[in-house]
N, C-alpha and C positions, 0 to 999 in steps of 0.2 A: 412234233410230239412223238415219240417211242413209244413201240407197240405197249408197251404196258401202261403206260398213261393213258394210253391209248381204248384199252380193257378198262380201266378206270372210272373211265370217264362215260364210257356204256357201259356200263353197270350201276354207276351212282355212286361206287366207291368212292370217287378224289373228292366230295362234297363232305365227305367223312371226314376225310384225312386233319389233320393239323399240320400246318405244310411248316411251322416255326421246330418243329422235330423229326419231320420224318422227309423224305427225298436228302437232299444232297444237305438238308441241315440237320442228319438222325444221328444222335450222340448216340455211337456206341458202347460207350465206358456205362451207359444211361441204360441201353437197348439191355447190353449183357448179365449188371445187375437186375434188372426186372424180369429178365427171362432164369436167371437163379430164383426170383422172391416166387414167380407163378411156378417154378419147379416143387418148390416148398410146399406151395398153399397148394397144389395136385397133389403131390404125393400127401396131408396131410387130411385133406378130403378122402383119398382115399383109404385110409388108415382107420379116422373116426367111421366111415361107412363101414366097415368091414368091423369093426368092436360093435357099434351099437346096433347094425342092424344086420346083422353078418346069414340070414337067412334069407333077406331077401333078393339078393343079387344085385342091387343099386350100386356097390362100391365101383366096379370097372365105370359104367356110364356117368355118374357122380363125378367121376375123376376126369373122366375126357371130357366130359363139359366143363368141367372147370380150367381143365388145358386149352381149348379151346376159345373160351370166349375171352383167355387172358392172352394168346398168341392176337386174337383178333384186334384187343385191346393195344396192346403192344404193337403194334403193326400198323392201326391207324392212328393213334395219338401219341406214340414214341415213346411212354412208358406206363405201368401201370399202377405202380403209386403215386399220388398224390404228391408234388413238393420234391418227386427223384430229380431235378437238375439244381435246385438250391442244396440238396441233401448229396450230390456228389460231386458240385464244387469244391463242399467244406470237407468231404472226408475221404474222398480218395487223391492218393498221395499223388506228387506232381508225375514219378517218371512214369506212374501208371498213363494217367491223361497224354503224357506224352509219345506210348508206347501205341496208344488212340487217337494216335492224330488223326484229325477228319480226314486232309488233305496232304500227299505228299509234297514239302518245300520243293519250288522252284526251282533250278539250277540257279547262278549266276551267271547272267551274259557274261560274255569275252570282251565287251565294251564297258567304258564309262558309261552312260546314256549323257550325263549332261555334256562330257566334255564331247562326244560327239553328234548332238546336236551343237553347238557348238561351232562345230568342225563344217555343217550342214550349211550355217548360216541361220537357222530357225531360231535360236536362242541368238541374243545380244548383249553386250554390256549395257546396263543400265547405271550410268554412274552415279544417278539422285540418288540409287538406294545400293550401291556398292553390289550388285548382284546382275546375275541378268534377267533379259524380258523375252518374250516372243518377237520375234519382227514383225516388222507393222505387216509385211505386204503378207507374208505369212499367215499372221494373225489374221487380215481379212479375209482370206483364200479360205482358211480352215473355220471362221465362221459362217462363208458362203457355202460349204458343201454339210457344216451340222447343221443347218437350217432346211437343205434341201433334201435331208437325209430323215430331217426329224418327221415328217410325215407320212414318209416313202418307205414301207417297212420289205418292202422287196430290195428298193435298194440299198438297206441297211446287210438284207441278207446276200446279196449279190457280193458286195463287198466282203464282207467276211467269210464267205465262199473261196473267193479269187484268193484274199489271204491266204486262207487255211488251207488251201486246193483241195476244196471240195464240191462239189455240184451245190449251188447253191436253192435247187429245189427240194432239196434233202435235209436242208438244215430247217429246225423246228427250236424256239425258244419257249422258255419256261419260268416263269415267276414263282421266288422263294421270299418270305423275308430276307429283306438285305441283299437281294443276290437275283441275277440273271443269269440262266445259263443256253446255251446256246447248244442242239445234239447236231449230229449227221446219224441220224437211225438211231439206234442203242448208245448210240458211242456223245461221250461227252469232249466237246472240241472247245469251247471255251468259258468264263464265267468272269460276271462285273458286278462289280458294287447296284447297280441300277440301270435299269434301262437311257437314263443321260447317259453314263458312262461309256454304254457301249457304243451306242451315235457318236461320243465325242471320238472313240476308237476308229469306227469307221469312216468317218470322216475326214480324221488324219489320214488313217492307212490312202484316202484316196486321193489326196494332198500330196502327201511326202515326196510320192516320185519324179512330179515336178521339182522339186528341188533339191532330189539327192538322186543324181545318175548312179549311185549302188545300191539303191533301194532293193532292186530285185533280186540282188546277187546278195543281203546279207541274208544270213542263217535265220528262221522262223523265230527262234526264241530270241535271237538280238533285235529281229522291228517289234516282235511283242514287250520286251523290253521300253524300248525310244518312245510307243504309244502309251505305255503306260506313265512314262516320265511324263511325256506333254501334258498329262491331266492335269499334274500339278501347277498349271500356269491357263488353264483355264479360268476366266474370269466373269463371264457370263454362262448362269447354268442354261444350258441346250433346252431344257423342259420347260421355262420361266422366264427366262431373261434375268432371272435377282443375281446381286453379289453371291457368288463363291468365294468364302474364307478358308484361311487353312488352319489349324489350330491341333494339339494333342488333345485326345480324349481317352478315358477309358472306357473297355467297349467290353462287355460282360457276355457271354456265352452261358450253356448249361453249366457246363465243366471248370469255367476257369476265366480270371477276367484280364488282361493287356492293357499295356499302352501303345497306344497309337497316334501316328500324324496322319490327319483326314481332309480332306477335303470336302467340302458341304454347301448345300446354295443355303444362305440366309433365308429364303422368301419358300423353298418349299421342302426344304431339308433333303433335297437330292445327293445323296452318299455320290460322288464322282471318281474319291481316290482314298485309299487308304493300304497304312502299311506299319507294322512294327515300329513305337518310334524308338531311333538310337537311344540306347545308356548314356551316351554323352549329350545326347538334349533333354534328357530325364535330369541328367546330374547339374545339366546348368540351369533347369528351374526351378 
């Protein structure tokens, strides 16, 4: 947890908060028009105190109370109108939203992922179904270490420590709608769809290098890469044991709604993988 979640949380603040708008899921195209509408409504508070009762000195304190408990407002519930994220879905125009992306894209690995798992041995042809699968011996290895992982939240973070070479008593996770994110102090080092996804992460990452002697020699953003590919071939969700299907959805925000290929347990709707789906699978459905 980060010092300021930290203050939060002694104080009684994060019990306020609305975590579906504000931390790491706080629409700013959202934040910046409401912090324009409380500009408004301060400046017009103070405007009418000063016509109507312009003797008694109320207009300054009038006014900063009203900046005030709309900054406060704004700050723990993400906006302070009523309906602001259906209300700038529809009307703010796309390159704005895109000008506010939450999150900067990804690079692109310097790898395939598939063709190099692949390459690894971890993926195989699966001829029934003209694609491929996980290997068996694989696949059992990497359900023996999400199962031992699944309980063990030290060793989820140990692992994702070693990854990300960081001290792994430093790192603090933190639950958002739809999202896990994982700090080292202030600093934000990683983020998953749900707490399965990240076990399924770490569980690989401590899999793989038994059976890729370059494991440690590739570049951070190419094994973040290959572990995120793996999710997709997960078939039992890590929190349940239910089928994981993969399917497009669209997946609605404050801002703006996508398509997407997801990955999801049937039995408790554990979000495992998801990602932009192609034009070309939009266009073939």
């Amino acid at each position: 947890m980060n010092s300021v979640s930290r203050i939060e949380q002694a104080t009684g603040v994060a019990s306020l908060k609305d975590p579906e708008y504000t931390g790491p899921n706080r629409c700013w195209p959202c934040t910046l028009s409401n912090l324009g509408i409380a500009a408004v409504l301060t400046a017009g508070v103070g405007a009418a105190a000063t016509r109507w009762v312009p003797a008694t000195g109320v207009a300054g304190p009038a006014a900063a109370t009203v900046a005030a408990v709309s900054l406060a407002v704004i700050y723990l519930r993400g906006y302070l109108v009523p309906g602001t994220p259906r209300l700038t879905r529809r009307y703010f125009p796309a390159w704005l939203l895109d000008w506010f992306g939450k999150e900067p894209e990804r690079p692109p690995a310097a790898v395939d992922p598939r063709e190099t798992l692949v390459s690894m041995g971890v993926l195989v042809d699966d001829p029934a179904a003209d694609d491929v699968m996980l290997d068996s011996a694989f696949a059992a290895a990497w359900r023996e270490r999400i199962d031992a992982h699944w309980n063990d939240e030290d060793a989820v973070r140990a692992t994702i420590g070693d990854f990300a070479g960081v001290p792994p008593g430093s790192i603090e996770f933190e639950s958002y709608p739809g999202m896990l994110v994982a700090y080292d102090g202030p600093e934000r080092i990683a983020s998953w769809e749900s707490r399965p996804a990240c076990v399924a992460d770490a569980a690989a990452a401590a899999t793989l290098p038994a059976f890729d002697p370059e494991w440690e020699r590739r570049p951070l953003a190419v094994r973040a890469e290959l572990l995120g590919a793996l999710r997709l071939f997960v078939e039992e969700c890590p929190a349940c044991g239910g089928q994981v299907s993969l399917r497009t959805e669209v997946v609605e925000s404050c801002c703006s709604s996508r398509d997407v290929v997801a990955a999801t347990c049937d039995s408790c709707g554990a979000r495992l993988f998801e990602v932009d789906a192609p034009p070309d699978l939009l266009a073939a459905e």
